[in-house]
N, C-alpha and C positions, 0 to 999 in steps of 0.2 A: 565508773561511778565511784563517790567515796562519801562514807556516812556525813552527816553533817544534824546532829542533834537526833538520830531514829529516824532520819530519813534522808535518801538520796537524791541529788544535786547533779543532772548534769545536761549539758548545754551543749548541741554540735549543728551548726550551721554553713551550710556552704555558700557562699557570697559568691557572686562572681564582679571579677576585677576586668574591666575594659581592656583590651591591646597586651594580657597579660605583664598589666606594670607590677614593678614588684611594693609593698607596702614596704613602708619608713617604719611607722608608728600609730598605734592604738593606745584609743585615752578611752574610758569608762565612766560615765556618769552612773554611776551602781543607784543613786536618788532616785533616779526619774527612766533608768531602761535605756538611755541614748549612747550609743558606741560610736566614736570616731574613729574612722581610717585613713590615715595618709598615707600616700606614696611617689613613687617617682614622675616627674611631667607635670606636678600639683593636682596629682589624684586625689581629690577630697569626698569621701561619703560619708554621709550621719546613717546612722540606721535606730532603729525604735524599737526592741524587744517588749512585746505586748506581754504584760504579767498576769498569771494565773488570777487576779484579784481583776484585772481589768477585763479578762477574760472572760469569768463570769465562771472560771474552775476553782477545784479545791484547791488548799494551799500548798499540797503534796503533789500537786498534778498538773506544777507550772508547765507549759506547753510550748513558747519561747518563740511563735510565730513573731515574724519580722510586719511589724502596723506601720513602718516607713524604711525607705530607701533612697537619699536623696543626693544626688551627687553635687558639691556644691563647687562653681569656679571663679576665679579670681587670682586662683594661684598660680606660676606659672613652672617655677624651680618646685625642686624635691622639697617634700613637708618632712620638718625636720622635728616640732614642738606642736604639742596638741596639748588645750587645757581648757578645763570645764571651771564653768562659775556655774552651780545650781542651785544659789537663791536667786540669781537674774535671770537664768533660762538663756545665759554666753555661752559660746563655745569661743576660742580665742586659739588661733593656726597662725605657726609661724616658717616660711620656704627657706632654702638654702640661702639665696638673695639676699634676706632679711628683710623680705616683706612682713607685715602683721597684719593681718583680719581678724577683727572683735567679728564674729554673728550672733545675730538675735533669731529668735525662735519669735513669730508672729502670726498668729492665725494658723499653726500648725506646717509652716514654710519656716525653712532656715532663711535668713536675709542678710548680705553686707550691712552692719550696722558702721564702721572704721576702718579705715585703712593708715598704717603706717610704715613709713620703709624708712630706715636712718639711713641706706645705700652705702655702707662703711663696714658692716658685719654681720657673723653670722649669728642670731638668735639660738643660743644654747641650750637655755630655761627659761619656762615664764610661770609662777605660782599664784594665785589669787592669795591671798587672806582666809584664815578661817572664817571669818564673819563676810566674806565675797565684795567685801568695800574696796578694796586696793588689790592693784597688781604688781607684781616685781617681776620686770624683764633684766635677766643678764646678756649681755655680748659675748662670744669668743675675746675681743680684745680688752676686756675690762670694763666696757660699759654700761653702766644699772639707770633703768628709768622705771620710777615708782609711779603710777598714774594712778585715777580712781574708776570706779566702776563707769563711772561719766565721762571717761577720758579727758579727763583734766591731770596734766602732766604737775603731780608736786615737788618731786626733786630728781636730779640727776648727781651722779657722780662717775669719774672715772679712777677704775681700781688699777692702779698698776704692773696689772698681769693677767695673765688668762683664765678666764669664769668655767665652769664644768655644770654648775647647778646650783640653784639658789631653793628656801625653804623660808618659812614662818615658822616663829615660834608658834603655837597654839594662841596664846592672848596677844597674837599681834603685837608686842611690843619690841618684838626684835627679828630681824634678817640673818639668816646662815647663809654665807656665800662660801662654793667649792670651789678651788683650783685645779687645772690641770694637774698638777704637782702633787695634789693630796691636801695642800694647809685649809683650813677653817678659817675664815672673818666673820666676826659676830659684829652687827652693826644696830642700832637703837633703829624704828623704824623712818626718825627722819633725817639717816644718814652720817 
């Protein structure tokens, strides 16, 4: 445990994982309780930490029961990229392959809401937007596709070199794209 304002914080849950795959990557929707896990074979679970508030406990005496577990498929390679929209209630998973799956949260079910595969590479980064309107997908080979929450593709570009991770600024007004290599490109957000 470790203090955290006069009071302690702590969280240990044992999941179990299918066929003992091993996990890629976990994304945290810390908003709304929802944890993502990917891993190898396109292991995909959401899970739902039920909050001391929903609970119906005090605020010191979160309890941290799991209120979903849901294994979600579509995927078929290793999840490589996990990322939360939570003012849409997205989750947005990306495979070795370069598959992409937007899901929508509907009636308490994860659902395929899109599918996208460019079949060319492999999905590095994908960040939303502070404001949860746009997405920035990078490639390993330099490729960025800016889309909208609606998956309307607004622009493309290809970067001439290899992407590592891409970021927002805060007011949206501008793209951080990382290289393999270490360089920064700062780019306006339409390219």
């Amino acid at each position: 445990p470790r203090p955290v304002g006069g009071m302690f914080v702590y969280l240990s849950k044992k999941i179990a994982i299918p066929h003992n795959l091993a996990l890629q990557v976990v994304a945290w929707n810390s908003a709304q309780g929802w944890i993502a896990c990917g891993g190898e074979s396109g292991l995909l679970k959401v899970l739902k930490l039920e909050s001391s508030a929903e609970g119906g406990g005090k605020a010191g005496g979160a309890q941290g029961n799991l209120s979903m577990n849901q294994t979600l498929e579509g995927h078929q390679g290793n999840i490589m990229v996990i990322t939360w929209n939570a003012n849409f209630r997205k989750l947005t998973t990306s495979d070795q392959n370069g598959l992409i799956i937007v899901w929508m949260l509907h009636r308490g079910i994860w659902f395929e809401e899109m599918i996208n595969n460019r079949n060319r590479s492999v999905v590095r980064d994908m960040k939303w937007s502070a404001d949860c309107q746009k997405i920035c997908i990078v490639y390993e080979d330099g490729a960025v596709i800016v889309g909208t929450v609606d998956g309307q593709r607004l622009w493309g570009k290809e970067i001439k070199t290899q992407l590592a991770f891409v970021e927002w600024s805060p007011d949206g007004k501008n793209i951080l794209f990382c290289t393999l290599n270490g360089e920064v490109h700062v780019y306006d957000n339409e390219g």
